[in-house]
C-alpha positions as CSV (number, residue, x, y, z in Angstrom):
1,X,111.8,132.0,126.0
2,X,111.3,131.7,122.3
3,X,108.0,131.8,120.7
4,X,106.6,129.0,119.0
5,X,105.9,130.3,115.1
6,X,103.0,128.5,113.4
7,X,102.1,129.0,109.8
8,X,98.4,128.3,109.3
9,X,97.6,130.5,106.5
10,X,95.1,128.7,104.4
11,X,92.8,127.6,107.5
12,X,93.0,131.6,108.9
13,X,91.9,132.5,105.5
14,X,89.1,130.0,105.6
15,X,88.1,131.0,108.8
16,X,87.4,134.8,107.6
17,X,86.0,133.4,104.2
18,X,83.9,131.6,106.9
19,X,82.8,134.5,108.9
20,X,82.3,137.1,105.9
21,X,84.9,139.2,106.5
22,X,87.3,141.3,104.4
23,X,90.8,141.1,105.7
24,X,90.7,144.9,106.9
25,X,88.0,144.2,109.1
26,X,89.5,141.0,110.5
27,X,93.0,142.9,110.7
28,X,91.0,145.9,112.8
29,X,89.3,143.4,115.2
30,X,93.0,141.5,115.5
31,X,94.5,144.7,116.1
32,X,97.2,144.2,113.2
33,X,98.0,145.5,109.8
34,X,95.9,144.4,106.9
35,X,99.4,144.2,104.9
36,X,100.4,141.7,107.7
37,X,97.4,139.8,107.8
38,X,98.0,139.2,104.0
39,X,101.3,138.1,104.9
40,X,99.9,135.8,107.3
41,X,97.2,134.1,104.8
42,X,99.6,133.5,102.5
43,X,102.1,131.4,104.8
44,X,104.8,134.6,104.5
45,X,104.7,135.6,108.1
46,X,103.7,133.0,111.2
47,X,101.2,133.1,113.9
48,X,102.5,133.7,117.4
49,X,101.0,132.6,120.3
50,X,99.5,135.9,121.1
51,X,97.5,136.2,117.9
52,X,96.3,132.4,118.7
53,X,95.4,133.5,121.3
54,X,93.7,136.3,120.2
55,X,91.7,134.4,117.2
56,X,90.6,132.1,119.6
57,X,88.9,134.5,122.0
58,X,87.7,136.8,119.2
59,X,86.3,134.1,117.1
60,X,85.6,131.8,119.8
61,X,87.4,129.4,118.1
62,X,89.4,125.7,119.1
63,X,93.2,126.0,119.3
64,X,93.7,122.7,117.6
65,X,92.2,123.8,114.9
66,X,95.0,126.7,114.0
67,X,97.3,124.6,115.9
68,X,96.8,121.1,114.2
69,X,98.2,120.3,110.7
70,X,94.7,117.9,109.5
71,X,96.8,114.6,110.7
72,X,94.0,112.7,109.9
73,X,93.7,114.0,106.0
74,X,98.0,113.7,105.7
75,X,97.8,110.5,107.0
76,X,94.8,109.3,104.5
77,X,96.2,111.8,101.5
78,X,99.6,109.7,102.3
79,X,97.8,106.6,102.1
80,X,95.8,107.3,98.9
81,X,99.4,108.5,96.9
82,X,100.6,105.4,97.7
83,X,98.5,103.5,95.6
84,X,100.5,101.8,92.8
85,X,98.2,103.2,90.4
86,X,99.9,106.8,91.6
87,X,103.0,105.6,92.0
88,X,105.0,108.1,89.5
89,X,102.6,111.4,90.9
90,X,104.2,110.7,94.4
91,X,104.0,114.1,96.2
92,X,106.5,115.1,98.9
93,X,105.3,115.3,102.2
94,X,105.5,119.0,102.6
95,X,103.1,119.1,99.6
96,X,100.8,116.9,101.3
97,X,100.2,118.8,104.3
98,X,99.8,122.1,102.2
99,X,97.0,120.6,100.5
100,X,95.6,119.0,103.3
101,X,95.4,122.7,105.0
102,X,94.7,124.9,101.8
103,X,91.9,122.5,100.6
104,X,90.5,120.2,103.5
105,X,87.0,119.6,101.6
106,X,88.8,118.8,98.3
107,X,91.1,116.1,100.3
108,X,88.2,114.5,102.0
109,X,86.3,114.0,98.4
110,X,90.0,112.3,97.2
111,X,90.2,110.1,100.2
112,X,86.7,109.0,99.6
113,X,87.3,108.2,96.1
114,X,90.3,106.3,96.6
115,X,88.6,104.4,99.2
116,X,85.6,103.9,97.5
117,X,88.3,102.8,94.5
118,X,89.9,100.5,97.0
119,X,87.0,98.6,97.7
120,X,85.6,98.0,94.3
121,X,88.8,96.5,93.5
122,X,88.5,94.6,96.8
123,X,84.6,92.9,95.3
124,X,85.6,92.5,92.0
125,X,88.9,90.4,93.6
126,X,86.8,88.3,95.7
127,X,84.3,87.9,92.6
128,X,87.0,86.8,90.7
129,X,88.1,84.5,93.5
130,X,84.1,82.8,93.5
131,X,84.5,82.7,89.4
132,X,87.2,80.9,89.5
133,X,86.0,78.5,92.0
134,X,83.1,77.5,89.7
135,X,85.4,77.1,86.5
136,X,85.0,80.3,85.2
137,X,88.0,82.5,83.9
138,X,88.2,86.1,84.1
139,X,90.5,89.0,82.8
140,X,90.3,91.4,85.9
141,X,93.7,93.1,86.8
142,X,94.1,95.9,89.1
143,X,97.0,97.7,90.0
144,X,99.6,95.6,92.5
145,X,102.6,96.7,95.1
146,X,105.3,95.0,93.9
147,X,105.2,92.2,97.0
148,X,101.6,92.0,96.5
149,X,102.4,91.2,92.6
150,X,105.1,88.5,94.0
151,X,102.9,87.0,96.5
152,X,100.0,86.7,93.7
153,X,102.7,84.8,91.3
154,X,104.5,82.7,93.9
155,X,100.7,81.6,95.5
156,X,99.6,80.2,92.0
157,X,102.5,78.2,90.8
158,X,103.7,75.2,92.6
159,X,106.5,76.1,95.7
160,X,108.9,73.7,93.6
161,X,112.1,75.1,91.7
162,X,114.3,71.9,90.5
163,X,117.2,74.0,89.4
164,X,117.4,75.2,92.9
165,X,116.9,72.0,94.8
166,X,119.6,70.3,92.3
167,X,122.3,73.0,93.3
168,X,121.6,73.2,96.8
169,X,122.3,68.5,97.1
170,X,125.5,69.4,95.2
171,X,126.1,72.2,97.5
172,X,125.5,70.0,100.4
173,X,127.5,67.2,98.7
174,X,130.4,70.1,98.8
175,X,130.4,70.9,102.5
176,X,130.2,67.5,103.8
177,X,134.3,67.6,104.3
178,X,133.7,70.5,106.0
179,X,130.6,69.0,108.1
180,X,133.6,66.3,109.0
181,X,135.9,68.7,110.4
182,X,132.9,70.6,112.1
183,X,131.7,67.5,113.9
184,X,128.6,67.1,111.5
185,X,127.1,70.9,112.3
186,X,126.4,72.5,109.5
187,X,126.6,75.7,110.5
188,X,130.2,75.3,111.3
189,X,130.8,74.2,107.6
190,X,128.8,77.0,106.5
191,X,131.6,79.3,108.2
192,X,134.7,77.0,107.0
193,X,133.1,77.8,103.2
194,X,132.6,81.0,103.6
195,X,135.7,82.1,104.8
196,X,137.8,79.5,102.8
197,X,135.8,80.2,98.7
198,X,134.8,83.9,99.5
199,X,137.5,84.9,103.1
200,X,133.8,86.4,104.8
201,X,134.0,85.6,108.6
202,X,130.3,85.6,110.5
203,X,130.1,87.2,113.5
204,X,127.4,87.7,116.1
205,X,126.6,90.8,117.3
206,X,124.5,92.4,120.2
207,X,121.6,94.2,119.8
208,X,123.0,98.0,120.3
209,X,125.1,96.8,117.8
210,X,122.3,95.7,115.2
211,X,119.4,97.4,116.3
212,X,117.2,97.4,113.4
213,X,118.8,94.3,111.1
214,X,119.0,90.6,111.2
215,X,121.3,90.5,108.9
216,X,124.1,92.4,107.7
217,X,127.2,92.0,104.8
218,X,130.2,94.7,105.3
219,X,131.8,94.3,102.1
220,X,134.6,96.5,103.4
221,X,136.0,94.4,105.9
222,X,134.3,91.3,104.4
223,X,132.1,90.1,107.2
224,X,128.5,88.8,107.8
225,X,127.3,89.9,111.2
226,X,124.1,88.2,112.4
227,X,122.0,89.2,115.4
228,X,121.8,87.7,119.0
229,X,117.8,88.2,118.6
230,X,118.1,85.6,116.0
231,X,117.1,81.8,117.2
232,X,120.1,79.5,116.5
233,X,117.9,78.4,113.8
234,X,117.4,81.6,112.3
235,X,121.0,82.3,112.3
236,X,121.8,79.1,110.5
237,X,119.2,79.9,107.7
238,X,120.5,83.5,107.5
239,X,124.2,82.1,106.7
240,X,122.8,79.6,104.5
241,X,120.8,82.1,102.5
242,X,123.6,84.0,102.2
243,X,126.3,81.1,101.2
244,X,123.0,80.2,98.7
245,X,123.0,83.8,97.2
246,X,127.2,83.5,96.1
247,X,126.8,79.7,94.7
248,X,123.6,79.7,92.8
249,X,123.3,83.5,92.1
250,X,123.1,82.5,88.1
251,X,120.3,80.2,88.8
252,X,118.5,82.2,91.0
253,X,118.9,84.9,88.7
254,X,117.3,82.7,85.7
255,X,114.3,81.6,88.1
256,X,113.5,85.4,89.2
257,X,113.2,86.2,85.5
258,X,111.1,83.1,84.5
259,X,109.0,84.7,87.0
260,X,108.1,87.5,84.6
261,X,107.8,89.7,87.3
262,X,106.9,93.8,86.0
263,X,109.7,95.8,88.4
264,X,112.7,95.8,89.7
265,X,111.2,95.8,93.5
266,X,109.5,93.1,93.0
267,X,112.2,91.3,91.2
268,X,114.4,91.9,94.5
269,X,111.7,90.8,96.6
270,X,111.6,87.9,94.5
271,X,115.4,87.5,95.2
272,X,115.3,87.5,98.8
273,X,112.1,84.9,98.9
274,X,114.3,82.2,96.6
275,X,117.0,82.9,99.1
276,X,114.8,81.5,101.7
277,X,114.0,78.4,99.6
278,X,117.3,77.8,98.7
279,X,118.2,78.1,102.4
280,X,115.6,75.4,103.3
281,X,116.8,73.6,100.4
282,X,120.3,73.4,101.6
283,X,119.3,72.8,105.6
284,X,116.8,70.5,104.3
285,X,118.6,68.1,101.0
286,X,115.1,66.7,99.4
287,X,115.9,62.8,99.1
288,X,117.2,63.0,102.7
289,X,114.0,64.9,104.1
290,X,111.5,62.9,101.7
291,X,112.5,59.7,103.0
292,X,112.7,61.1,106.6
293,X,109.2,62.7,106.1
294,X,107.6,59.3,105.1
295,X,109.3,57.4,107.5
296,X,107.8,60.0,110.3
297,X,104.7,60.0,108.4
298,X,105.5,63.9,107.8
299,X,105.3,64.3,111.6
300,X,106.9,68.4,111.6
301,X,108.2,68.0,115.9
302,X,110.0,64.7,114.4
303,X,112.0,66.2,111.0
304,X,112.5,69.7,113.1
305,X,114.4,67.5,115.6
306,X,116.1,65.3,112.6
307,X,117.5,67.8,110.9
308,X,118.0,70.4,113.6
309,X,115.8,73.0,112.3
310,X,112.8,75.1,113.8
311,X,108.9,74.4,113.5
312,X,108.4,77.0,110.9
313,X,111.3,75.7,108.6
314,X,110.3,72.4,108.6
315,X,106.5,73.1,107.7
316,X,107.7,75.4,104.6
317,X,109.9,72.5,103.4
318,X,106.9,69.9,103.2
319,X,105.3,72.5,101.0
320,X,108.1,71.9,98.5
321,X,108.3,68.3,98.1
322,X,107.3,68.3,94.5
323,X,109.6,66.7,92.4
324,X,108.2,64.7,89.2
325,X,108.4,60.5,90.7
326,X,109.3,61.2,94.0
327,X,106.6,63.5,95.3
328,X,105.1,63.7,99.1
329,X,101.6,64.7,100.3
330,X,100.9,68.4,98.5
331,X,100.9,70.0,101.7
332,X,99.6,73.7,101.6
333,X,100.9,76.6,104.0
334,X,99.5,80.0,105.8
335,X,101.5,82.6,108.0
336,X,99.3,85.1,109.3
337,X,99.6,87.9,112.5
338,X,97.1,88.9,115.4
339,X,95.6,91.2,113.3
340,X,95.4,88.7,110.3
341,X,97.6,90.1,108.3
342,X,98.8,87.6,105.7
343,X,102.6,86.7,105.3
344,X,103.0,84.0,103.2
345,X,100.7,81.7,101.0
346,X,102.5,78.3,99.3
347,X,101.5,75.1,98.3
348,X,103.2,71.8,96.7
349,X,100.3,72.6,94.0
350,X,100.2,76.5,94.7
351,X,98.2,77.5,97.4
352,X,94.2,76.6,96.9
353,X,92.8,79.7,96.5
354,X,89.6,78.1,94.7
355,X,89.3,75.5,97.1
356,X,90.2,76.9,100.0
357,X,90.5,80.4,100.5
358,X,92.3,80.9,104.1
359,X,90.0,83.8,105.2
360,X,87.7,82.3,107.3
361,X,87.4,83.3,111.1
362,X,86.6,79.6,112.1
363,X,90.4,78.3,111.0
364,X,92.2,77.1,113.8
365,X,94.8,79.7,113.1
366,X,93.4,82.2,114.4
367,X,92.2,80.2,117.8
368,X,96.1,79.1,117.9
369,X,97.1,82.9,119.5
370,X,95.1,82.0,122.5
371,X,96.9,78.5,122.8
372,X,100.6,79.5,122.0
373,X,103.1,76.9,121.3
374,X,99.8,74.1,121.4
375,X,99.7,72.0,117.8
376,X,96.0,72.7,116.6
377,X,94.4,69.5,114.4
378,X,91.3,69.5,113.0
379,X,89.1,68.6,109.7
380,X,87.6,71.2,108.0
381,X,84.8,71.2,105.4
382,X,84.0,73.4,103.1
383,X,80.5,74.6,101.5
384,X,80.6,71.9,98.4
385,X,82.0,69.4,101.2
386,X,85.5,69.0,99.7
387,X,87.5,68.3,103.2
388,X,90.9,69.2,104.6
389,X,93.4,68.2,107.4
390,X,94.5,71.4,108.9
391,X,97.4,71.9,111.6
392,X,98.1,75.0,113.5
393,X,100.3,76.7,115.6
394,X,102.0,80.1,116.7
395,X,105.5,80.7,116.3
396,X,108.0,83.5,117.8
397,X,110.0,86.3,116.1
398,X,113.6,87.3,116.8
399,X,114.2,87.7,120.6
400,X,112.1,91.0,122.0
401,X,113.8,92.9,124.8
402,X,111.6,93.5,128.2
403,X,110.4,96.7,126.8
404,X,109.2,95.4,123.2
405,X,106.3,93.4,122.6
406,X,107.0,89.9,121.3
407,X,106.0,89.5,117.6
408,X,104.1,86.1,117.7
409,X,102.8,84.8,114.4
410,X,100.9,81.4,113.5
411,X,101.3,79.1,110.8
412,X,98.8,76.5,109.3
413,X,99.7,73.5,107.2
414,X,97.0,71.3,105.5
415,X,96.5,69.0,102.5
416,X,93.5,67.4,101.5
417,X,91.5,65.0,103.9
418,X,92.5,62.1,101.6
419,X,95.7,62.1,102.9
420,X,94.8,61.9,106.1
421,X,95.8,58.1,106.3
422,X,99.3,59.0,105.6
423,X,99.9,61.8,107.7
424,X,99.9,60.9,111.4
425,X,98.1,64.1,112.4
426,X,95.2,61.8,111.2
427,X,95.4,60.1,114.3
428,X,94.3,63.4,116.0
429,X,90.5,63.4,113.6
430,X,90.3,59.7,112.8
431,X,90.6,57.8,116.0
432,X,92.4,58.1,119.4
433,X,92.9,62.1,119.8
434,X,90.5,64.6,121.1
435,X,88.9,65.6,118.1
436,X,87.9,62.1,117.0
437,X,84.4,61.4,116.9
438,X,83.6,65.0,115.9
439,X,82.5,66.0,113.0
440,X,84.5,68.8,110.3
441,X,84.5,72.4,111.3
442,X,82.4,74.3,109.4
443,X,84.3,76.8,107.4
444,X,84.2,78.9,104.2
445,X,86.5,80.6,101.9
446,X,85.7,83.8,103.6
447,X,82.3,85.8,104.3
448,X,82.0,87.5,101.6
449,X,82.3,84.1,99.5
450,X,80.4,81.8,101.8
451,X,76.9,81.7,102.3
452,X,76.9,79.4,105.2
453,X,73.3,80.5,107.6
454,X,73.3,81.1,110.8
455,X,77.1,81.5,111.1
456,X,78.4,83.1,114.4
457,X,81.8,83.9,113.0
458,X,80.2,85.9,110.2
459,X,81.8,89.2,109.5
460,X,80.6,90.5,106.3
461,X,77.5,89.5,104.3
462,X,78.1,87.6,101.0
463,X,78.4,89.0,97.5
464,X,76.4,86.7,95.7
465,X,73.2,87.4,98.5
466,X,71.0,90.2,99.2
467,X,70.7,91.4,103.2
468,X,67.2,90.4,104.6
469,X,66.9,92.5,107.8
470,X,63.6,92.2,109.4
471,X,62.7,93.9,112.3
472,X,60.7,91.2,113.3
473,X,63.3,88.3,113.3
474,X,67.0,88.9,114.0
475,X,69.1,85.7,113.2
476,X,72.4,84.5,115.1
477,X,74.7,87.1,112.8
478,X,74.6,90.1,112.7
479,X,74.7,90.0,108.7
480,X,71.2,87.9,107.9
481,X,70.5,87.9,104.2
482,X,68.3,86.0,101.8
């Protein structure tokens, strides 16, 4: 049987660095050439497993440690070089773990920094998030991934684009012979325009068959296979997005630059994510779903069923009834995971950062994964008592075979508490559904923002506070301050 080779030259060399010893006497003691034991150091020749074995019970030392490649410093190195602000000194990986192993002490002072980097620019973000909640402006910038810069530009600007809701009605207006012929199912016309204006059929295909895509365009043989994990929903907004992409690609092309985005990633990003609106657009024709969404009194389980769409697409589209004289109840939106990892952040007004942050523990999104499929209403208040109507409630990913885990998500949709008269979740806090009677849920923008006392939820102390320990008193978090 073969030997397994290992090259481990820097860490032997540090070992006899390490012990004081020239590499003749090491070489003696291994019972090897010193030539070869040069070889060895400098990565020229590998270690077999009979001179592992024979460093280990000479020098008393852990096999791992000549066996290992420092997966714990690659996998930090990796993660500091792919900071943006190092995105043109990108190493290759076969670099990486050759300075992970030559220099171990000088990799653990880099990850520090960077992580000591990282979360500066994490407290001067959230000090620029309390600024700006009391009026004040403030010029700091730090270094973005390209979807983090698109999520930061979308977020502030109101999740309304005219030129895109005006093509996708006269889109709409176009396929209603085909909606005729297709017995009012608008996926069917979908198809019948596709094929007819561009000759692309859409097929379905199985999972072996698409085993990492949703969706997929051969240009070759001119056809747009879906996957059978996708919902029928899904599927529908995937055609649409792409039927969206070939009739309005000079508008969406004109709204990605008024964007002013800073790279082409994130300008393709940004393609993709008007895609999506466009898509809801088109499912979705505004005057249609704004008169259906007052009539319903913006009841989501009611338009979902109206216009044959899922939970999730009929939430987004509330965020994006914004048009000037026929506007509906600035709703604001929040996709996060288990983990709370934040998806997406929109609003009829942008999303309200200042007022309303999204990162506090106490939101019923995060109560919603224990609940799944359950529609979670509740007031909130914050700190400086402005108030908000909040609904939650998970939703599922594509289909998950029986050896996958499911990927669940949750969504919350809110608007301002004076609304709540013209939204009939304000039934639920108002009068009649289990919450009634109670007061708002205490929340905050997030801990290191609020300084809310005795908070069980807390996870980090405030900013703005100093800690007050005492070893005499311990208060109900585990983060007491001043």
């Amino acid at each position: 049987m073969a030997e397994q080779k290992i090259f481990a030259g820097p860490r032997i060399r540090r070992i006899r660095n390490g012990l004081g010893l020239t590499q003749t006497a090491m070489a003696e003691e291994l019972g090897i050439s010193p030539s070869y034991l040069n070889l060895i150091e400098r990565n020229q020749r590998p270690l077999t497993v009979q001179l592992l074995l024979k460093l280990a019970s000479t020098y008393k030392l852990d096999l791992d440690e000549l066996r290992g490649e420092g997966g714990g410093s690659v996998a930090a190195l990796k993660e500091a070089f792919a900071d943006p602000l190092l995105e043109g000194e990108l190493p290759s990986p076969q670099e990486i773990v050759e300075v992970a192993e030559a220099a171990p002490n000088a990799v653990a002072a880099i990850v520090k920094l960077h992580r000591a980097y990282r979360e500066s620019l994490d407290r001067l973000s959230d000090l620029s998030d309390m600024l700006a909640r009391e009026g004040r402006t403030t010029t700091l910038s730090a270094a973005r991934m390209p979807l983090d810069e698109l999520h930061e530009v979308l977020e502030k600007r109101p999740n309304h684009f005219p030129a895109i809701e005006q093509a996708a009605e006269a889109m709409h207006e176009k396929l209603s012979q085909d909606r005729q012929t297709s017995g009012g199912d608008l996926m069917g016309a979908l198809k019948a325009w596709l094929k007819r204006e561009h000759d692309i059929a859409v097929r379905l295909l199985p999972v072996h068959a698409m085993p990492l895509w949703r969706r997929r365009f051969d240009r070759h043989s001119m056809r747009l296979f879906l996957s059978e994990r996708l919902s029928l929903f899904d599927q529908l907004r995937e055609v649409a997005m792409e039927a969206c992409l070939l009739e309005m690609r000079d508008i969406v092309i004109a709204e990605i630059e008024a964007l002013k985005l800073s790279s082409d990633e994130a300008r393709r990003l940004a393609r993709f994510e008007l895609a999506r609106y466009a898509a809801h657009a088109l499912m979705m024709p505004y005057d249609a779903f704004h008169a259906a969404a007052l009539r319903a009194r913006y009841d989501i389980d009611v338009l979902r069923s109206r216009f044959g769409v899922s939970f999730e697409q009929a939430a987004n589209r509330l965020t994006m009834l914004g048009r000037p004289g026929k506007p509906g109840v600035p709703f604001f939106l929040l996709e996060v995971d288990q983990a709370g990892n934040r998806f997406r952040r929109a609003g009829a007004q942008g999303f309200p950062q200042a007022r309303f942050g999204g990162a506090c523990p106490k939101l019923a999104i995060h109560a919603a994964f224990t609940q799944p499929g359950q529609l979670l209403v509740e007031r909130v208040e914050m700190p400086d008592g402005a108030e908000f109507v909040t609904i939650a409630r998970t939703l599922e990913g594509p289909q998950a075979a029986f050896n996958e885990r499911v990927r669940r998500t949750a969504i919350l949709i809110g608007c301002d508490a004076g609304f709540a008269g013209e939204i009939v979740y304000g039934k639920a806090i108002d009068g009649g559904g289990p919450n009634s009677g109670l007061g708002p849920t205490e929340i905050g923008p997030a801990c290191r923002l609020c300084e809310r006392h005795g908070c069980l939820a807390r996870a980090e102390p405030p900013l703005t506070r100093p800690l007050g320990l005492d070893e005499m008193v311990t208060g109900l978090s585990a983060f007491d301050f001043q």
